[in-house]
C-alpha positions in Angstrom: 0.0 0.0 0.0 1.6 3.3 -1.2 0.8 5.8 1.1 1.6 9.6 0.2 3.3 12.3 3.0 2.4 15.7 2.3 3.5 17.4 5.8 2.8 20.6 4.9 4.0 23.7 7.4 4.7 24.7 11.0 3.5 21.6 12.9 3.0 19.6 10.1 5.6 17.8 9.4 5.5 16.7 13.3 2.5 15.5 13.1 2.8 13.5 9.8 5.4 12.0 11.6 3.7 10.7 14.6 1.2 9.2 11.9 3.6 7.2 10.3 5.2 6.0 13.7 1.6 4.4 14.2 1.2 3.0 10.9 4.6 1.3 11.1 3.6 -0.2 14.4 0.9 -2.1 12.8 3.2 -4.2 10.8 1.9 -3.8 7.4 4.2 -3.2 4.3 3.2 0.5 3.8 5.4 2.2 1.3 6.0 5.6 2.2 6.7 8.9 0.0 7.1 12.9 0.7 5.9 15.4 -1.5 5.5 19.3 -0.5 2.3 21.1 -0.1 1.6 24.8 1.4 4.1 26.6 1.9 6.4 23.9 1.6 4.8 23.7 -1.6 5.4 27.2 -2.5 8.9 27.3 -1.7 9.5 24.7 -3.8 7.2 25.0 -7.0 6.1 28.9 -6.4 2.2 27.2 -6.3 0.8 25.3 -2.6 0.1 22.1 -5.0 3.0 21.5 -7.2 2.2 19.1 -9.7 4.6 16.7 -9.0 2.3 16.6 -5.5 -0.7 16.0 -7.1 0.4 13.4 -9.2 2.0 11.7 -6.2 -1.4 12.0 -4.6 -3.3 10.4 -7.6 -1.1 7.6 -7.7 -1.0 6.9 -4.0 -3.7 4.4 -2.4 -3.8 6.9 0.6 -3.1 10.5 1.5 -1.8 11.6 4.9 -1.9 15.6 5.3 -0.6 17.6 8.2 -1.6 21.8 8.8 -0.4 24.3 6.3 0.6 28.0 6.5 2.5 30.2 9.1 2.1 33.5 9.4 5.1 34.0 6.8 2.8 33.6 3.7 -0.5 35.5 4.9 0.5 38.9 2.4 1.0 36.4 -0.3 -1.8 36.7 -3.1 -4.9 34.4 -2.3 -4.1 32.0 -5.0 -1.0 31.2 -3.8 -1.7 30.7 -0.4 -0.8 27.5 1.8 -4.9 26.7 2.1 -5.1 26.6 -1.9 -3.0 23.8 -1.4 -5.4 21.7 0.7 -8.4 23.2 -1.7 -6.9 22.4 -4.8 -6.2 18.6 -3.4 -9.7 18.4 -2.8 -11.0 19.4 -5.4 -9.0 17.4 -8.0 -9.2 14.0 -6.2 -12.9 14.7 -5.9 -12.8 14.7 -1.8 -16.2 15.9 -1.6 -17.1 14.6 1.9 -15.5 15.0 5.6 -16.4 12.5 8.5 -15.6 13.9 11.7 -16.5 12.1 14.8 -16.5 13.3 18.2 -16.8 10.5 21.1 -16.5 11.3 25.0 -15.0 8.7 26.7 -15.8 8.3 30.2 -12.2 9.2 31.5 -12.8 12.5 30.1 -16.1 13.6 31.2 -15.2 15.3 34.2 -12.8 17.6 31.8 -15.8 18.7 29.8 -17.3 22.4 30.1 -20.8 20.6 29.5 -22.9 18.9 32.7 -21.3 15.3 33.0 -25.6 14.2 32.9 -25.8 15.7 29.1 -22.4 15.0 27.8 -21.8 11.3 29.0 -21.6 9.1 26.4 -21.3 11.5 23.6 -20.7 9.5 20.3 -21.4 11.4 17.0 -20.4 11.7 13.2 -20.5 14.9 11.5 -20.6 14.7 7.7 -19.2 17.9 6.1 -19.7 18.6 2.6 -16.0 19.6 1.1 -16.1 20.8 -2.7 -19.2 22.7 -2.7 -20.7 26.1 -1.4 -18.5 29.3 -1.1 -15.4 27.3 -1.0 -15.6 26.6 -5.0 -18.9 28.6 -6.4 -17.9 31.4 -8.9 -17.7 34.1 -9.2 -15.8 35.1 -6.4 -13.0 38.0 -5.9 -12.5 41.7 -4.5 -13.4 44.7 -6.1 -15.4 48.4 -5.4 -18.7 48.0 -5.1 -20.5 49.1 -8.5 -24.0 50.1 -6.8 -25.9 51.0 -3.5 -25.2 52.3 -0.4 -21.5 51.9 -0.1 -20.8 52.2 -3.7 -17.3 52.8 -4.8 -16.2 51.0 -1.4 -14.0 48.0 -1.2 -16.1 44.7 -1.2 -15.6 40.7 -1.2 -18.1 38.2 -3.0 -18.5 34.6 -2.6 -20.9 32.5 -4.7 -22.9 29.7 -2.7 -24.0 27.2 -5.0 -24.9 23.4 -5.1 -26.1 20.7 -7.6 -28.7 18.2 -7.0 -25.9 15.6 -7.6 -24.0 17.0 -5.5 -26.1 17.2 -2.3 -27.1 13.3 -3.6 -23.5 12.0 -2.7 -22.8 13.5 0.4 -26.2 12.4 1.8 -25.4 9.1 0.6 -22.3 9.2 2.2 -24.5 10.4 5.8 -27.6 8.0 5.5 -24.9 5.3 4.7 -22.5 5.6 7.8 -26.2 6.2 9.7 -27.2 2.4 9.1 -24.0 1.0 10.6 -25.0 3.3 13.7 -28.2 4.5 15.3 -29.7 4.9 12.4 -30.2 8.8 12.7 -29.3 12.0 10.5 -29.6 15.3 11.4 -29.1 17.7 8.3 -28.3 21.0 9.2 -29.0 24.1 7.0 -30.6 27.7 6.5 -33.5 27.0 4.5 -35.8 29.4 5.9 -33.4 32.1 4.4 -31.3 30.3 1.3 -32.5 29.0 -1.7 -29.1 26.6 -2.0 -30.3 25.2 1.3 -33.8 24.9 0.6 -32.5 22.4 -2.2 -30.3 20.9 0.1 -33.5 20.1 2.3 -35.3 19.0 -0.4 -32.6 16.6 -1.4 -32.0 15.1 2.0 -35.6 14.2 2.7 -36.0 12.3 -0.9 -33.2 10.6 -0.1 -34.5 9.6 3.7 -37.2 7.9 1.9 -35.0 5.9 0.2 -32.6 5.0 2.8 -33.3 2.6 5.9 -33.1 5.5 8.4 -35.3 5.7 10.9 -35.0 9.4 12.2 -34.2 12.4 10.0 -34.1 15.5 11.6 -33.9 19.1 9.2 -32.4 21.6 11.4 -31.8 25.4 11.0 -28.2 26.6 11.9 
């Protein structure tokens, strides 16, 4: 199994490299290679995802990435910054969905802000949609505004946007990990005020229909 490095900047590379002390700990006969990404990426290439990177990433059967950017590149332009690394690596291998779980073990409940009676036993997934929204919609940039109130004033513009198809995988992705728990989804979004989230709604509760869910729960955020 060829499994790609891409430490990345500041703590990184440290933490990459506490990864592959536990993956060489189970035995297996992982092959291991480095690539730059970042900063590191910049220094090297003059772009966050050099294209011997991505390539290396393609090729790989996993991808192991550690933080990017120090405080070093924040004046550079926004398409060469460190995050455009982790964007573009996204985006290209198609990483469209996030898991993040979040478990309380009982050794820990006592170190919790949260009342031990409501926190105890905490065990959740959250399923975050990667390559979609503001991250990727276009158009997107700076300029001065052309119209209203504050026209001739500096603005920024992000474009939200989804596709059907695209709201179908990720909630295929959520219903699916739900059957091999408690069977529960809770989609959150701000349908009451956005028309991409009103689609998003939509979308989720055709798909509850199909999937063997027992509780699906729309909530606004």
């Amino acid at each position: 199994m060829k499994v790609a490095l891409l430490p990345g900047d500041g703590i990184g590379p440290e933490i990459v490299a506490e990864a592959v002390k536990v993956l060489k700990g189970l035995g297996e006969p992982f092959e291991f290679e480095e690539a730059p990404i970042g900063g590191a990426g910049y220094e090297a290439s003059g772009r966050p995802l050099p294209d011997a990177t991505l390539a290396l990433a393609q090729q790989a059967d996993a991808v192991i990435v550690g933080a990017t950017g120090v405080w070093k590149y924040d004046n550079l332009e926004p398409a060469l910054r460190p995050e455009q690394g982790i964007l573009g690596l996204r985006k290209e291998l198609k990483l469209f969905a996030n898991l993040r779980p979040a478990v309380l073990y009982d050794e820990l409940v006592g170190s919790s802000p949260l009342k031990p009676e409501k926190v105890r036993g905490l065990d959740i997934l959250i399923v975050r949609e990667l390559i979609g929204d503001i991250y990727f919609g276009q158009p997107r940039g700076r300029r001065k505004a052309p119209d209203g109130e504050f026209a001739g004033e500096r603005e920024g513009f992000d474009t939200m946007r989804y596709s059907e198809p695209e709201i179908v995988r990720i909630a295929h992705v959520a219903f699916k990990a739900a059957r091999t728990r408690r069977k529960k989804v809770c989609s959150v979004d701000k349908a009451n005020v956005l028309q991409t989230s009103q689609l998003w709604r939509e979308t989720m509760k055709q798909r509850r229909r199909i999937s063997r869910c027992r509780a699906f729960a729309p909530v606004h955020r």
